[in-house]
DOLUM-314361 format. One line per field, with one value per residue (C-alpha): residue in one letter; x, y, z; residue number from 1. Coordinates in pm, 1 decimal, m for minus. Layout:
N
res = [A	...]
u = [X	...]
v = [Y	...]
w = [Z	...]
n = [NUM	...]
***
This chain:
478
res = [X	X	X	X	X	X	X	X	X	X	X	X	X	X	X	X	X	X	X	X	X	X	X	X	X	X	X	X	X	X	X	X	X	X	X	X	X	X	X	X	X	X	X	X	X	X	X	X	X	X	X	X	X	X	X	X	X	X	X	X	X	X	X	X	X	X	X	X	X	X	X	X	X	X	X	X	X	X	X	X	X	X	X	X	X	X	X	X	X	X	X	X	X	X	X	X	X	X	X	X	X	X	X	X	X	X	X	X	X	X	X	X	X	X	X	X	X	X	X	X	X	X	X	X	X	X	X	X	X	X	X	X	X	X	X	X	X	X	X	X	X	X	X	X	X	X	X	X	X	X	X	X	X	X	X	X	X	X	X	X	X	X	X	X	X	X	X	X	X	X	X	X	X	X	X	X	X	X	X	X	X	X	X	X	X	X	X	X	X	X	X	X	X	X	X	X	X	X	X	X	X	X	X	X	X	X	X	X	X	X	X	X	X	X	X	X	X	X	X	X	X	X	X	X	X	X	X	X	X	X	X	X	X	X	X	X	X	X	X	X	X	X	X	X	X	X	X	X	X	X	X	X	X	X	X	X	X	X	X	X	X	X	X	X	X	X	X	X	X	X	X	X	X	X	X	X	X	X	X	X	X	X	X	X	X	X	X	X	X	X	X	X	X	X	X	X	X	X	X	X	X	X	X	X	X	X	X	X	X	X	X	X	X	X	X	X	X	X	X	X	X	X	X	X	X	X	X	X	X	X	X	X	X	X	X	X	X	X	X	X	X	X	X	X	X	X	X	X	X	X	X	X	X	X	X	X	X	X	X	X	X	X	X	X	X	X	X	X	X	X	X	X	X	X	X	X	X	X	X	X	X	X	X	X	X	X	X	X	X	X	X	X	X	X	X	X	X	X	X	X	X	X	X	X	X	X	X	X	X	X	X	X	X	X	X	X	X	X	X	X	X	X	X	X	X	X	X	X	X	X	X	X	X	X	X	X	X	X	X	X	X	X	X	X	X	X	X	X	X	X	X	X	X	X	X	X	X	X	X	X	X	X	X	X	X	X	X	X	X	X	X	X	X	X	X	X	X	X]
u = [0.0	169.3	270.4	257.6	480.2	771.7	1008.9	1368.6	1616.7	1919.7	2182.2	2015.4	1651.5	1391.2	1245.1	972.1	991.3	717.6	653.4	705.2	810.2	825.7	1059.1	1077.2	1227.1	1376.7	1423.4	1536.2	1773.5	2012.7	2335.9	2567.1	2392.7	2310.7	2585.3	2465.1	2567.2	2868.5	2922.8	2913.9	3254.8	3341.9	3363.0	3074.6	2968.8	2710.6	2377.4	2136.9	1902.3	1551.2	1271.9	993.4	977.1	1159.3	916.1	1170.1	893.3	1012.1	1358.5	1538.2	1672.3	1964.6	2269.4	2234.7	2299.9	2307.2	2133.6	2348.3	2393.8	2173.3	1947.5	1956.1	1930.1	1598.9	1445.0	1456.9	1512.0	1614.9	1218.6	1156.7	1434.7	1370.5	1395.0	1721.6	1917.2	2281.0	2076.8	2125.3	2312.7	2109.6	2074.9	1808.6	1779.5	1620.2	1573.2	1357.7	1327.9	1428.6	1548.3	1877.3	1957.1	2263.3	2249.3	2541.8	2554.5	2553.8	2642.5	2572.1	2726.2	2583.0	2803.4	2779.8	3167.5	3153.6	2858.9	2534.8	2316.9	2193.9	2075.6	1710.7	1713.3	1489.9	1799.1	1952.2	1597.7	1759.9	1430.0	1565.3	1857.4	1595.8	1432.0	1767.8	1879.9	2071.4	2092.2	2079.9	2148.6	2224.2	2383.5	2386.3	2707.5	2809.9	2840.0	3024.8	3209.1	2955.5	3193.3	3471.7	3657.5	3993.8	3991.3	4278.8	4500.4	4288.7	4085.7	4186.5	3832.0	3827.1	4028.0	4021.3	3785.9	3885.8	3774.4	3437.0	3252.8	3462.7	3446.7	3064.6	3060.7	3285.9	3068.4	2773.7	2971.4	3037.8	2629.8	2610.2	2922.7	2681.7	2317.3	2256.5	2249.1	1900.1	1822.1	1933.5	2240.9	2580.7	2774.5	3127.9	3018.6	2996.5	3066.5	3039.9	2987.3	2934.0	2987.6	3171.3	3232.4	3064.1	3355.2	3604.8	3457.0	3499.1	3875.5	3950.6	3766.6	4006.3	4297.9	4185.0	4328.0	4014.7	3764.6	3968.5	3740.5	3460.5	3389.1	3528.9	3455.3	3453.9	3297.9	3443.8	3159.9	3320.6	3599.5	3887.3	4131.7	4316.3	4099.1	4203.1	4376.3	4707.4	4693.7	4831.7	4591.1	4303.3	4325.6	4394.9	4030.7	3958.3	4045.2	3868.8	3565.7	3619.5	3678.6	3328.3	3089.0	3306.1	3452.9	3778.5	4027.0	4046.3	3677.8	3548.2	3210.5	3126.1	3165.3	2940.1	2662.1	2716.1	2336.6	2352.9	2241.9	2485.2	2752.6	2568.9	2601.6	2962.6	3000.8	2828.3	3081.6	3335.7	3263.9	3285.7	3661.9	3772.1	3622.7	3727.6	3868.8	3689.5	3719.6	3554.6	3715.5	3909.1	4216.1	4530.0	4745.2	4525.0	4411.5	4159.3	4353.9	4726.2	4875.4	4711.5	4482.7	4609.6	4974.4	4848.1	4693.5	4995.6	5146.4	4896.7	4654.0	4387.1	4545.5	4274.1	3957.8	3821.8	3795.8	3527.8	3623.6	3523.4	3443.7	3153.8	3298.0	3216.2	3193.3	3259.5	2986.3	2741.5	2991.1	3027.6	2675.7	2592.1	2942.6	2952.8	3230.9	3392.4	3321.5	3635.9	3731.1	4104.6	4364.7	4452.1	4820.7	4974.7	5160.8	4835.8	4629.7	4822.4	4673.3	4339.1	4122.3	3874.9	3808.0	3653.7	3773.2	3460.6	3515.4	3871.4	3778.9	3560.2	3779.3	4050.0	3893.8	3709.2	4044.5	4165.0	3921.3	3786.5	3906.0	4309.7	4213.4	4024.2	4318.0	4548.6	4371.6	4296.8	4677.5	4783.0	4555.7	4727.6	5026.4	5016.3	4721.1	4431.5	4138.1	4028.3	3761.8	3747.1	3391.5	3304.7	2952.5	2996.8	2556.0	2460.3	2037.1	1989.7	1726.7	1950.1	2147.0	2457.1	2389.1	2500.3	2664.2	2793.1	2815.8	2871.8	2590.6	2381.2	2459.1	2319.0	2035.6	2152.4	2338.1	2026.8	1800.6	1590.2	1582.9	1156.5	1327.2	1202.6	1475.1	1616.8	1478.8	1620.3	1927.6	1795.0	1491.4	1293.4	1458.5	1684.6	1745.1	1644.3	1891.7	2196.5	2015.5	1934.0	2304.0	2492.1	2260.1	2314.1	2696.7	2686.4	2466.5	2709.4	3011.4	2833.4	2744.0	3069.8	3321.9	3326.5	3101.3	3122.5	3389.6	3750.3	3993.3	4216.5	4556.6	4824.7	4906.4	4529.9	4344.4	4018.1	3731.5	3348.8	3162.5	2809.9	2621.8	2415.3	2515.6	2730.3	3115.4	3408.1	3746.0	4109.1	4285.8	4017.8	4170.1	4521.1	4663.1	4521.8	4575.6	4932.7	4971.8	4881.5	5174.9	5420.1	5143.9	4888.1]
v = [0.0	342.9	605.4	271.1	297.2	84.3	137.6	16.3	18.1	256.4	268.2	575.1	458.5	327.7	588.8	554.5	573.5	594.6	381.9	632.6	625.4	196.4	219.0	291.5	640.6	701.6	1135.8	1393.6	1062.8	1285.8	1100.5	1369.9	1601.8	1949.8	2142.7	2463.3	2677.3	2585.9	2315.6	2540.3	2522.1	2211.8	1877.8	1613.6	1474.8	1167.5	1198.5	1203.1	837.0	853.2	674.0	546.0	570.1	851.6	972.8	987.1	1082.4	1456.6	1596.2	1810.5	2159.9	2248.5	2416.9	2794.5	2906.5	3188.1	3117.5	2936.3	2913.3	2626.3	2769.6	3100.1	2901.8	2741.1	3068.2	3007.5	3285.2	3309.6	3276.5	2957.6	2746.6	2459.7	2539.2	2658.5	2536.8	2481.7	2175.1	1990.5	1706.9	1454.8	1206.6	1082.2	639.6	511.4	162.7	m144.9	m279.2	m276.4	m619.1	m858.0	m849.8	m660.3	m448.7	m254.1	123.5	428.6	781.2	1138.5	1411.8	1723.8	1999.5	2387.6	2499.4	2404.8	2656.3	2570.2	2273.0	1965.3	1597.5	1688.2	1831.6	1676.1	1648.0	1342.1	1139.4	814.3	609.5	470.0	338.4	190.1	12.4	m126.3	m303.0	m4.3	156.1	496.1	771.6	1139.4	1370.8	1704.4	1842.7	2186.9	2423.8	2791.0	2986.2	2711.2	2429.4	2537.0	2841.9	2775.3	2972.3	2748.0	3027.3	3274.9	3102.1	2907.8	2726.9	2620.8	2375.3	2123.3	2408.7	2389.1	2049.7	2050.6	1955.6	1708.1	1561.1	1566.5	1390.4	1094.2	1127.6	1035.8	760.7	594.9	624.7	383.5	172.4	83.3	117.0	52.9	m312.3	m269.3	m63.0	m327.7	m254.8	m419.5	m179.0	m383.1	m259.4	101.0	400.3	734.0	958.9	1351.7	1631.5	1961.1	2012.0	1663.4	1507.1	1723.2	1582.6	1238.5	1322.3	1457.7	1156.5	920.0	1072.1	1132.4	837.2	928.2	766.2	476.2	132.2	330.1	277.7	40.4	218.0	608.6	805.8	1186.4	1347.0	1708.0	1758.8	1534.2	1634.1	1942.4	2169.8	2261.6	2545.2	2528.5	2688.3	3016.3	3132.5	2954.6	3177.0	3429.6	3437.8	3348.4	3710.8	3891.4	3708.4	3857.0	4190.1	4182.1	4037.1	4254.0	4008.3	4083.0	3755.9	3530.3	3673.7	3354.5	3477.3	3710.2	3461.5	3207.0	3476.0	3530.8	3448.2	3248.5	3540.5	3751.8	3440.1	3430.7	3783.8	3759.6	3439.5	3659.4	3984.9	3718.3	3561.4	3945.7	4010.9	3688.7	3710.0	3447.3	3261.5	2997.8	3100.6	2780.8	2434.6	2176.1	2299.5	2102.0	2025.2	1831.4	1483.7	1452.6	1630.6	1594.2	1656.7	1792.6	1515.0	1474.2	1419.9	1174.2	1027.7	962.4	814.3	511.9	596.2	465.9	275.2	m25.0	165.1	108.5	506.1	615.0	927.2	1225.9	1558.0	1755.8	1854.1	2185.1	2238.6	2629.6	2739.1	2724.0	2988.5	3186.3	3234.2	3589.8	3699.7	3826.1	3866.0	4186.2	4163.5	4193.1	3812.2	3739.3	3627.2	3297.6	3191.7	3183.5	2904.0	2677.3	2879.6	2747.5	2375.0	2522.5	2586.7	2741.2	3067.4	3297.2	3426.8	3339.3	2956.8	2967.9	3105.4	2837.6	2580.1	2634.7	2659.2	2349.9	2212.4	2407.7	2355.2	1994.6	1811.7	1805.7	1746.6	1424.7	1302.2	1371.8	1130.3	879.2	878.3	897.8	582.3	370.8	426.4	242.3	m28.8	122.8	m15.4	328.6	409.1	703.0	891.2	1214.5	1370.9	1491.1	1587.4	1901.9	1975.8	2075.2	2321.2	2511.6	2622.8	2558.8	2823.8	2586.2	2278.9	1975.2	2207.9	2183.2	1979.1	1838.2	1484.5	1459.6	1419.1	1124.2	978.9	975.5	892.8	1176.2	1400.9	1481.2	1605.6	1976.3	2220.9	2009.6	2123.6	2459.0	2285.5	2046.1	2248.6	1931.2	1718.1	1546.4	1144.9	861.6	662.1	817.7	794.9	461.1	355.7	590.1	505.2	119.9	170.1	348.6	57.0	m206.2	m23.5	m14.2	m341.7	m482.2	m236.4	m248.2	m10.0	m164.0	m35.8	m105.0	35.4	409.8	344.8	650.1	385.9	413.5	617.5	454.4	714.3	631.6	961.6	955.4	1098.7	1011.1	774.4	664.3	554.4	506.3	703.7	651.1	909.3	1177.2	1604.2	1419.6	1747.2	1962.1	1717.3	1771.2	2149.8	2085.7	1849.3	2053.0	2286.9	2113.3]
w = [0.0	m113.6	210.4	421.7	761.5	793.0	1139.1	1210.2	1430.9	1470.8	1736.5	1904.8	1867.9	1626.2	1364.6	1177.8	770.6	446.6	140.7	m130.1	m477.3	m503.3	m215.8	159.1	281.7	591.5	619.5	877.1	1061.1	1314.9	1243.8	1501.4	1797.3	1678.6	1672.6	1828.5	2131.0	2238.9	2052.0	1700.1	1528.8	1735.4	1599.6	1586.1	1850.6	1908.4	1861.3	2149.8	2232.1	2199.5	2361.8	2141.0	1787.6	1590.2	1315.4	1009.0	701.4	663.9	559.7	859.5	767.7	579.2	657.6	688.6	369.1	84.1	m260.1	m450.4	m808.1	m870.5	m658.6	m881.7	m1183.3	m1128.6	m985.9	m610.1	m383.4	m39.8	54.6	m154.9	m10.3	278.8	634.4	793.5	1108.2	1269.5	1403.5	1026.4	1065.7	950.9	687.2	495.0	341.5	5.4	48.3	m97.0	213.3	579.4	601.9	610.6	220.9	253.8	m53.6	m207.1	m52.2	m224.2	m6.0	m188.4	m59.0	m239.0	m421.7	m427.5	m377.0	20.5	40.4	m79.4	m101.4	109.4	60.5	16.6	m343.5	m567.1	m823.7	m555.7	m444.5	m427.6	m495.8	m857.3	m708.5	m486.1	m759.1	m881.0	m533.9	m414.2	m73.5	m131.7	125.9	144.5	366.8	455.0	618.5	764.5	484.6	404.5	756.0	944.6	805.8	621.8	772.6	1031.8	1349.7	1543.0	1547.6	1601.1	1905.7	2175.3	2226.7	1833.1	1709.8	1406.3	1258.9	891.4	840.3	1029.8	747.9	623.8	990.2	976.4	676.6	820.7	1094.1	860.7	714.7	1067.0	1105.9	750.3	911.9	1239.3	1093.8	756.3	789.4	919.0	632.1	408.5	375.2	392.8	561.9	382.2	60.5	31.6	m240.2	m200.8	m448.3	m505.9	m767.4	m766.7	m354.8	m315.7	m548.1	m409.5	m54.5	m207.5	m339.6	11.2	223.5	m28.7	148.2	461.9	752.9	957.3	672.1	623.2	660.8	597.3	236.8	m62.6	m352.7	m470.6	m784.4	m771.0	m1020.6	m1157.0	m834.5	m761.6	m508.8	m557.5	m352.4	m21.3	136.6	408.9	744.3	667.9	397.7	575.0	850.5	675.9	505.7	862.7	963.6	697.6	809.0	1183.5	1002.3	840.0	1130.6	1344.6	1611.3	1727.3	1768.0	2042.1	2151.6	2156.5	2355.0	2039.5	1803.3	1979.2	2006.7	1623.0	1507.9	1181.2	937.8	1094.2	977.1	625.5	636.6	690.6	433.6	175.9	227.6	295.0	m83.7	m199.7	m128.1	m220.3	m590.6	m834.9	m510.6	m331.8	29.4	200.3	147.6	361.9	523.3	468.3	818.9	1062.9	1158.4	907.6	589.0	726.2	335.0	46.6	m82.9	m419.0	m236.5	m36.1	m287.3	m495.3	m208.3	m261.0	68.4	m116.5	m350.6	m255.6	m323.8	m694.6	m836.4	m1126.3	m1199.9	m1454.6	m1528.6	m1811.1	m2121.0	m2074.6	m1724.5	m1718.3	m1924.4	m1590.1	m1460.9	m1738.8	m1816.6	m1864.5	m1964.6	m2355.8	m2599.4	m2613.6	m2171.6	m2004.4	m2007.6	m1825.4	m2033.8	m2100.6	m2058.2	m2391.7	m2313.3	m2245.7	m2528.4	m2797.2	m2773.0	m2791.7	m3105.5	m3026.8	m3201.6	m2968.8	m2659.8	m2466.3	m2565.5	m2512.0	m2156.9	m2059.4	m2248.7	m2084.0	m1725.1	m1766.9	m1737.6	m1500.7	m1207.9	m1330.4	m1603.4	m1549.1	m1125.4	m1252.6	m1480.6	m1213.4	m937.1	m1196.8	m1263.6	m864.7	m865.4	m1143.6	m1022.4	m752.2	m890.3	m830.0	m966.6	m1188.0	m1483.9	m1658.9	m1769.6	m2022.5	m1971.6	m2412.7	m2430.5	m2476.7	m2538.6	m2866.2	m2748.8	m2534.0	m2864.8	m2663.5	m2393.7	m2093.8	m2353.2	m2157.3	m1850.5	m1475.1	m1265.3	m1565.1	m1517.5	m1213.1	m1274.5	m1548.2	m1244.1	m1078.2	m1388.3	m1222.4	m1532.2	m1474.0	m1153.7	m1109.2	m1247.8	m1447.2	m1733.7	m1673.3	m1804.9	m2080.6	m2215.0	m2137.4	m2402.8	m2174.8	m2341.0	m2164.5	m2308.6	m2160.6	m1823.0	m1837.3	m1946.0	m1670.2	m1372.8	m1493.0	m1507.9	m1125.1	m1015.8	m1173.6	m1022.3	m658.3	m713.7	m871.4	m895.7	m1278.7	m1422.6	m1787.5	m1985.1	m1958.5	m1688.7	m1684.6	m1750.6	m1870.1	m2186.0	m2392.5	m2102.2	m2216.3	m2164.3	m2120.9	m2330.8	m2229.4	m2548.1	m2845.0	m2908.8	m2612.2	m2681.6	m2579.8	m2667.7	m2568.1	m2508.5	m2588.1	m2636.9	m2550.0	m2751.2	m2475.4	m2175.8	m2248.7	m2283.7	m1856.9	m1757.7	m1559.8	m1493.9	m1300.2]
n = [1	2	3	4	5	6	7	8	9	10	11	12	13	14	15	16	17	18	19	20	21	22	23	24	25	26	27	28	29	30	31	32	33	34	35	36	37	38	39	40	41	42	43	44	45	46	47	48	49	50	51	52	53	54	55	56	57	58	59	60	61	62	63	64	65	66	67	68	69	70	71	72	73	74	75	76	77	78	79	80	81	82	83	84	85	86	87	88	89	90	91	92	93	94	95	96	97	98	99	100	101	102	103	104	105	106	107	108	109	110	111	112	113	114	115	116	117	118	119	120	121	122	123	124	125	126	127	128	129	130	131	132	133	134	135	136	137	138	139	140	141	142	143	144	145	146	147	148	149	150	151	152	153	154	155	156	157	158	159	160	161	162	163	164	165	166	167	168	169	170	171	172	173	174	175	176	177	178	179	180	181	182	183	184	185	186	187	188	189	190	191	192	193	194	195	196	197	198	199	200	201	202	203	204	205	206	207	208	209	210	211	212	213	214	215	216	217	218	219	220	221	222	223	224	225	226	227	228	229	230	231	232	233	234	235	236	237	238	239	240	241	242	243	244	245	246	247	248	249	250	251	252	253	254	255	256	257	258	259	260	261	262	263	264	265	266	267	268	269	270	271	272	273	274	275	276	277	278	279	280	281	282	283	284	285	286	287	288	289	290	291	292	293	294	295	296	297	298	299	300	301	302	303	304	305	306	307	308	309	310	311	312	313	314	315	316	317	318	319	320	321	322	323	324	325	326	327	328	329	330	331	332	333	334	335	336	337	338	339	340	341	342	343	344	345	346	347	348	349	350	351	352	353	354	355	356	357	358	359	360	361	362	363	364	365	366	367	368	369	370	371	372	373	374	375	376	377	378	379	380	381	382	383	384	385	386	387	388	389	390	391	392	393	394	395	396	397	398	399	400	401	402	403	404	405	406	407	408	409	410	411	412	413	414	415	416	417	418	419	420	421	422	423	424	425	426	427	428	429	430	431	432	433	434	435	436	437	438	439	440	441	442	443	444	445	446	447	448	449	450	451	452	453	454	455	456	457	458	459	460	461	462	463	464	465	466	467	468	469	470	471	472	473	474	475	476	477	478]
***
């Protein structure tokens, strides 16, 4: 019967879940206590027990946040958006049922540059991978100065601050570790995945010590695992954020009584002087991110997890959208421009920064994971919707919803003008099942000999090798 009740146990009580969608959802789950008051800028901590039955049928709040681009894409305002709170750290479960069938386990974590987004948004509803045998769950994590800003050195009550949100998402995978085997779920056969800040997440939990054990498999969608700052610039942008909400260091009792849209205020400002700059990411230099994650990486840290990796063709055009030729566009280095045909500045602009921020990151961790026998595939996102008349192209964030095979999702249209092909959905939610499932998502393995290439399309194919004249122009460089 659809919207039937279904309840299960967790380690901190029983909740209470709905038949929805062919499958049963589990929302809102608290996987770490609130962290509000004093415990705000501190790690996680355990969630509280409960007596009786949880009532898990609604989504919890997001992180406190400021519209992000998606957001602004699809129309939604600061009004529109779901419910706000510090207390956010909570997970929500797609399952076919709650029983002992140990199903593979699939773990989102949501992108929006360490700023924006949550686990909620209709884009990520886990209820096809459901339908296919999969345990799906999403996260939501602390987000922006919340989550990503280091104020060790500038407060003595605040420590391991620049990876908060990092440590709240291991925090959610230790919840999977001890609970999702009555979801389901077997807890020895887990992959996360995100895209853009949730596959630079999934680059940085790869090299992180603390989220060893804790997952077998990894798909970094659009981020890899050059993003993260080191101490000294991290609290740097630390200090212009006391300079805008106006706390002076070491006042530790101001900061605390900081309400959270005097923070967003600050994040906002914050996001002002830094520009082009992403001001929140992990910080490099503490137990959870001891080295730069793509260093660690080629050191062979997680040199047994099986890697699908890749990036949009086109990623920048989301980014650039609204800029126009003869705009002030910054240069491109001659040096790299050279490899590139492409005849406007505009396109060589968002050609060239494709690679920059996504493509060359994803090569890079592919190749840190061959090299010491890593199990690694390599994907393309090539489609582009014809009745967009290449406005966006192959850009940033529109194969999630392929991922997903959500593409009736609302908003996504705003990115497909509603001519989005089955067919590619179909064949890359089957390939993330089969690598969830398997740890072979179909094609052959990444090696730096052919560097075979899945390119999701019309039709789909595979390439080895693909723009190798422009994959080279970065070595030395990136």
């Amino acid at each position: 019967m659809a919207n039937q009740m279904t309840t299960t146990k967790t380690t901190h009580g029983d909740v209470k879940g709905v038949e929805k969608l062919g499958c049963l959802q589990f929302r809102g789950i608290p996987f770490a206590a609130p962290p509000v008051g004093k415990l705000r800028w501190q790690p996680p901590q355990p969630a509280d027990k409960w007596d009786g039955v949880r009532d898990a049928t609604d989504y919890g709040a997001i992180c406190p946040q400021n519209v992000g681009t998606m957001e602004a894409m699809g129309g939604v305002g600061r009004a529109a958006m779901p419910p706000m709170s510090e207390d956010c750290l909570t997970l929500n479960v797609w399952t076919p049922a709650a029983d002992d069938a140990l199903r593979p386990v699939m773990v989102w974590i949501h992108g929006g540059a360490f700023s924006t987004g949550s686990g909620r948004t209709p884009w990520y509803s886990g209820h096809n991978f459901a339908r296919d045998g999969i345990v799906c769950v999403t996260v939501n994590y602390r987000l922006n100065a919340f989550g990503f800003l280091r104020f060790d050195d500038l407060f003595d009550e605040l420590n391991g601050t620049g990876t908060l949100g990092i440590r709240d998402q291991i925090a959610a995978l230790e919840w999977v570790r001890d609970n999702i085997a009555n979801f389901g779920g077997d807890p020895s056969n887990v992959t996360i995945f995100g895209e853009s800040a949730g596959g630079m997440s999934v680059g940085t939990l790869l090299a992180s010590p603390s989220a060893r054990g804790l997952f077998s498999k990894a798909i970094p969608q659009s981020g890899a695992a050059h993003n993260a700052s080191d101490p000294k610039s991290a609290t740097e942008i630390a200090e212009k954020f006391l300079d805008v909400v106006g706390v002076a260091k070491g006042d530790t009792e101001a900061m605390l009584a900081l309400t959270a849209e005097q923070i967003l205020e600050g994040a906002a400002g914050l996001a002002m002087i830094e520009g082009a700059r992403m001001p929140f990411q992990p910080v490099v230099g503490d137990d959870v991110v001891p080295v730069a994650p793509i260093e660690a990486l080629r050191k062979g840290v997680s040199s047994d997890i099986a890697t699908l990796v890749g990036t949009c063709r086109e990623e920048w055009k989301l980014f650039s959208l609204g800029m126009r030729e003869g705009q002030r566009i910054p240069r491109t280095d001659p040096k790299l421009q050279a490899a590139y045909t492409e005849s406007s500045e505009l396109d060589l602009f968002n050609a060239v920064q494709t690679d920059r921020i996504f493509r060359i990151p994803a090569i890079r961790l592919a190749e840190a994971q061959v090299a010491n026998g890593g199990p690694t595939w390599m994907y393309r996102f090539d489609w582009a919707s014809p009745a967009m008349d290449g406005k966006l192209g192959a850009c940033h964030a529109l194969e999630i919803p392929f991922v997903f095979d959500n593409i009736e999702a609302p908003g996504v249209g705003v990115f497909t003008g509603g001519a989005a092909p089955q067919s590619i959905a179909t064949e890359m939610h089957d390939a993330w099942v089969s690598f969830a499932r398997d740890g072979d998502p179909g094609w052959a393995p990444y090696d730096t000999g052919k560097r075979t290439t899945k390119i999701f399309d019309v039709p789909t194919s595979v390439a080895d090798d693909p723009d190798a004249e422009t994959r080279v122009v970065w070595d030395g460089v990136l």
